[in-house]
MARTIZA-738627 format. One record per residue (C-alpha): chain; x, y, z. Coordinates in steps of 0.25 Angstrom, whole numbers, plus 5000, padded with zeros to 4 digits. Each point is the difference from the previous one (the first is absolute). Example, Ala and Ser with C-alpha at 12.3 -4.5 7.8 and 13.67 -1.06 7.14 Angstrom:
<pts>
(A (5049 4982 5031));
(A (5006 5014 4998));
</pts>
This chain:
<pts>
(A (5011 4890 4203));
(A (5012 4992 5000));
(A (4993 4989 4995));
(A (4996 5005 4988));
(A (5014 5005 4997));
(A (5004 4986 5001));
(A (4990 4996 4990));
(A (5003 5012 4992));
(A (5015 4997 4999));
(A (4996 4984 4999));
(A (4991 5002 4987));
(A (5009 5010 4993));
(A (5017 4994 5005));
(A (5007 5007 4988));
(A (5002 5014 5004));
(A (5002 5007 4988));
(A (5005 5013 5007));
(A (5007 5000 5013));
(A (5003 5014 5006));
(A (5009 4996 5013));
(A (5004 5011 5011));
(A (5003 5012 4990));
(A (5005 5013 5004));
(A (4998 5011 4990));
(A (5009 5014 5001));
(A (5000 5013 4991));
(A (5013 5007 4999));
(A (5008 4993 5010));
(A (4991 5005 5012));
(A (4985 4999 4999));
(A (4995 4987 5004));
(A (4987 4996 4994));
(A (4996 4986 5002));
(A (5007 4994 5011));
(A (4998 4982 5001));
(A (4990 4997 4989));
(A (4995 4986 4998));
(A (4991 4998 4991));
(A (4998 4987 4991));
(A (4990 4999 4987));
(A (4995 4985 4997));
(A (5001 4996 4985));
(A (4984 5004 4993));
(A (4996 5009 5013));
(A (4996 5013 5002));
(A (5008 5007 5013));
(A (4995 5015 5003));
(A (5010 5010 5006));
(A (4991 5010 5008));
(A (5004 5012 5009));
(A (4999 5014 4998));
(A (5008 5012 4993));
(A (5016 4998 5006));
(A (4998 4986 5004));
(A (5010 4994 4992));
(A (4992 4993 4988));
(A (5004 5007 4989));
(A (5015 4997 5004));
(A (4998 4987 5003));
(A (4994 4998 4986));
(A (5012 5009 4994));
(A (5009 4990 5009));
(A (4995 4989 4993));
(A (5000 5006 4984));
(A (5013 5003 5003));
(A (4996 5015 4997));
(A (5009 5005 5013));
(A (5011 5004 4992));
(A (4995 5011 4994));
(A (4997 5009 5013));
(A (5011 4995 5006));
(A (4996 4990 5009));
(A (5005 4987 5003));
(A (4997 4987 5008));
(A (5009 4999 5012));
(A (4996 4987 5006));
(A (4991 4988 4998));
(A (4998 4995 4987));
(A (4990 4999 4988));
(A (4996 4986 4992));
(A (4992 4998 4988));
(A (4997 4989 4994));
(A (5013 4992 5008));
(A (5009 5012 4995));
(A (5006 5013 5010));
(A (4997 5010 4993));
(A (5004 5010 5012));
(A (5005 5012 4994));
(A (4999 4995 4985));
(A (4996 5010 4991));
(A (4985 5003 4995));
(A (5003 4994 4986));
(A (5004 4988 5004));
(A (4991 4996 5010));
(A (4988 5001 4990));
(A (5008 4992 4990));
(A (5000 4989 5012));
(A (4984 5004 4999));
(A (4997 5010 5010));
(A (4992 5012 4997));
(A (4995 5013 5006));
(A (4990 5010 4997));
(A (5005 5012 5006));
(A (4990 5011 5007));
(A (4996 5010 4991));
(A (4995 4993 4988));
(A (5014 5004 4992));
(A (4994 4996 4986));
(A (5007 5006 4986));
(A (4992 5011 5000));
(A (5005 5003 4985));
(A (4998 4987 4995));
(A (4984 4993 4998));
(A (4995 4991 5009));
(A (5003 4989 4991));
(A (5015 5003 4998));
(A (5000 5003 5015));
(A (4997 4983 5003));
(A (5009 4995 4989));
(A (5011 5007 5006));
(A (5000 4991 5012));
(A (5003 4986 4991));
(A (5014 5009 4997));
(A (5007 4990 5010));
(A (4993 4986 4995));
(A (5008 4990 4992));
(A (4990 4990 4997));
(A (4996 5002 4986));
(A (4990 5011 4994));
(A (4988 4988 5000));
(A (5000 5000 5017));
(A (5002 5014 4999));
(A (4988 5005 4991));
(A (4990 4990 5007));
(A (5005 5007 5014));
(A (4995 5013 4993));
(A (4990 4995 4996));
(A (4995 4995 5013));
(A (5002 5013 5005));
(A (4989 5007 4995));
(A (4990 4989 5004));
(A (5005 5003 5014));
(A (4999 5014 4998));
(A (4987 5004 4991));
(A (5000 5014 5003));
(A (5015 5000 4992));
(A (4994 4993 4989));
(A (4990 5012 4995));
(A (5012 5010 5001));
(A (5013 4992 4994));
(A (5005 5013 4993));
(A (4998 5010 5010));
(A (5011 5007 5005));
(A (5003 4995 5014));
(A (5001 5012 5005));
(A (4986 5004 4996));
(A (4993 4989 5008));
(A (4994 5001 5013));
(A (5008 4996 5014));
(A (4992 4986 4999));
(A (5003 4998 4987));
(A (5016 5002 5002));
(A (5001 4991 5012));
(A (4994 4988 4990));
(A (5008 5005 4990));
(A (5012 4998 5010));
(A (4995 4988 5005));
(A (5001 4994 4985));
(A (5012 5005 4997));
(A (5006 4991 5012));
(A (4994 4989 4999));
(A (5005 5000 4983));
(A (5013 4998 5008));
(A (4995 4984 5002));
(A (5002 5004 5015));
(A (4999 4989 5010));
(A (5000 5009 5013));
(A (4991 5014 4996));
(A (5003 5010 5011));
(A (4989 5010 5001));
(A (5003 5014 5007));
(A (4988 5007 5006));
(A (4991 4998 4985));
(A (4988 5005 5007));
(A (5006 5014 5003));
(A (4991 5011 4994));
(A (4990 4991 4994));
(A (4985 5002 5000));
(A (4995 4986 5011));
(A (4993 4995 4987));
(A (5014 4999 4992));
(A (5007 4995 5012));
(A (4990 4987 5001));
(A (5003 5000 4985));
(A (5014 4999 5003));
(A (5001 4990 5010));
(A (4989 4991 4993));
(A (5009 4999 4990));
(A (5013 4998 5009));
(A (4993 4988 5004));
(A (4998 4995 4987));
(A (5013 5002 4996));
(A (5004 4990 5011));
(A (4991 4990 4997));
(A (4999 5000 4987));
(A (5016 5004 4995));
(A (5005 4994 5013));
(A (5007 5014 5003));
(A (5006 4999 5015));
(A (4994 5014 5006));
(A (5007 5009 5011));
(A (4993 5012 5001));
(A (5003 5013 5009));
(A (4986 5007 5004));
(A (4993 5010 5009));
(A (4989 4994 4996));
(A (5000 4989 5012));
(A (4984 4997 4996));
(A (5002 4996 4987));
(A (5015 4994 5001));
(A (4995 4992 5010));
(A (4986 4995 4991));
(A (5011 4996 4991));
(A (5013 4994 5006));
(A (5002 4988 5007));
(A (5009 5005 5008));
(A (5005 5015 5007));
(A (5009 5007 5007));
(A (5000 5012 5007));
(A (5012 5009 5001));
(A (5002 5013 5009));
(A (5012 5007 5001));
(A (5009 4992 4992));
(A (4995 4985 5006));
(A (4990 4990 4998));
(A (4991 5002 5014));
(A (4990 4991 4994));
(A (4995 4987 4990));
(A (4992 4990 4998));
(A (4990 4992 4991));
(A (4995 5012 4993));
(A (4983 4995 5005));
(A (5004 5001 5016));
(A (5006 5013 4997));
(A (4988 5007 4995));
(A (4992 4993 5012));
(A (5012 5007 5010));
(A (4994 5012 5007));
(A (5013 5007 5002));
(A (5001 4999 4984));
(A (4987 5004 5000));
(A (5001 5012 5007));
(A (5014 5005 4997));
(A (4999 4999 4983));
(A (4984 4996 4997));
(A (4996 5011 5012));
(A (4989 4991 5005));
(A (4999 5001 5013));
(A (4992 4987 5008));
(A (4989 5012 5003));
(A (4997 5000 4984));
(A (5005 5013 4999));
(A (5015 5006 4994));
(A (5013 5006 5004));
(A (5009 5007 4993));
(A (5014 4993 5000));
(A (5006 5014 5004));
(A (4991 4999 5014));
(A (5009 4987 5005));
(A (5014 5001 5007));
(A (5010 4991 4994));
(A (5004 4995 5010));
(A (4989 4994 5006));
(A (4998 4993 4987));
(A (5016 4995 5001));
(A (4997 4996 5014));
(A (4987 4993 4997));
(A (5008 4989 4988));
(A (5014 5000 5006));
</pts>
């Protein structure tokens, strides 16, 4: 394992996201994430797995600068992207540095069609209309499906469809860091493969640095280079993203394969074994 973090961090030496010993608290009291480190190399894709409460969605939030809002704040550690602290910076800035996230929930414009929907996320870009309408265009040759229904009201279109439509409307920001919060959420399996096929395409083909937050551990894992694994507000676990879905505690504890063959519900295991197991 620590052999091929080595390589891992040797092949990809710019980090373009460093999280570094974060702590995360609502209102002056509750604690949320409590010393998160977490770095994201330049043209990777990092999964952030763990279940409901772990802490996912706030480390995502703490990143976007999206805190704020629900009054929360970073009390300690600090956040890098791209070379620049961007720890308690406000949302609209961090995704003029190029930082983007797709919230949960698949928030589209649900009065506006599907096409005004993408264009709206260009509304930040200062390189010229030319860049911008080739983006657009690149976007329904991603998302196919969105190119049949361009006029449909957004809010009219299936739960896969609004998650692409999201997706789209992100990326017209020019992003260099995509942040993905749970997009398989509520998703038939056949339209969560559609999803994360074309995640992998965005990476490779748009050269989109991917951190995504799932449940999902099988498929985030199929897709990323890299995971962690975070419990109560920590990262318990990570590593190359192929030795995780080979480890048997990951197996059991969020695929719920057992070395028998058979499954167990994640509900049926004490915590704190699990803590004990990879601390």
């Amino acid at each position: 394992m620590e052999q091929e973090n080595c390589l891992m961090n040797k092949q990809n030496p710019e980090n373009l996201l460093e999280v570094n010993n974060i702590e995360v608290v609502y209102n002056d009291i509750i604690q949320v994430l409590r010393g998160v480190s977490l770095t994201v190399p330049k043209g990777g894709i990092v999964a952030l797995l763990g279940t409901n409460g772990a802490g996912k969605t706030t480390t995502l939030r703490a990143i976007s600068g999206l805190l704020k809002p629900e009054n929360g704040f970073i009390r300690d550690g600090h956040i890098r992207f791209a070379g620049t602290d961007i720890t308690n910076v406000l949302g609209t800035q961090v995704v003029k540095l190029g930082a983007v996230m797709v919230p949960e929930g698949r928030r589209v414009f649900k009065h506006l069609s599907v096409d005004e929907n993408i264009r709206v996320g260009s509304i930040t870009r200062k390189d010229g209309g030319q860049k911008i309408r080739q983006d657009h265009k690149k976007m329904y040759e991603h998302f196919p499906r969105l190119a049949n229904i361009p006029n449909r009201l957004a809010g009219y279109c299936s739960g896969g469809e609004q998650q692409m439509i999201a997706i789209a409307r992100a990326l017209m920001a020019a992003p260099e860091m995509l942040m993905l919060d749970e997009p398989s959420l509520g998703l038939a399996p056949m339209l969560v493969q559609e999803i994360f096929e074309n995640v992998q395409l965005i990476n490779k083909e748009l050269k989109t640095t991917i951190l995504v937050v799932e449940q999902n551990a099988k498929i985030a894992l199929e897709v990323s280079d890299y995971a962690y694994i975070m419990e109560s507000g920590k990262i318990v676990l990570e590593g190359v993203a192929r030795e995780l879905r080979n480890n048997p505690d990951v197996k059991e504890f969020y695929m719920g394969i057992t070395e028998g063959g058979g499954r167990k519900s994640f509900k049926e295991v004490k915590s704190y074994k699990r803590r004990k197991r990879w601390m």
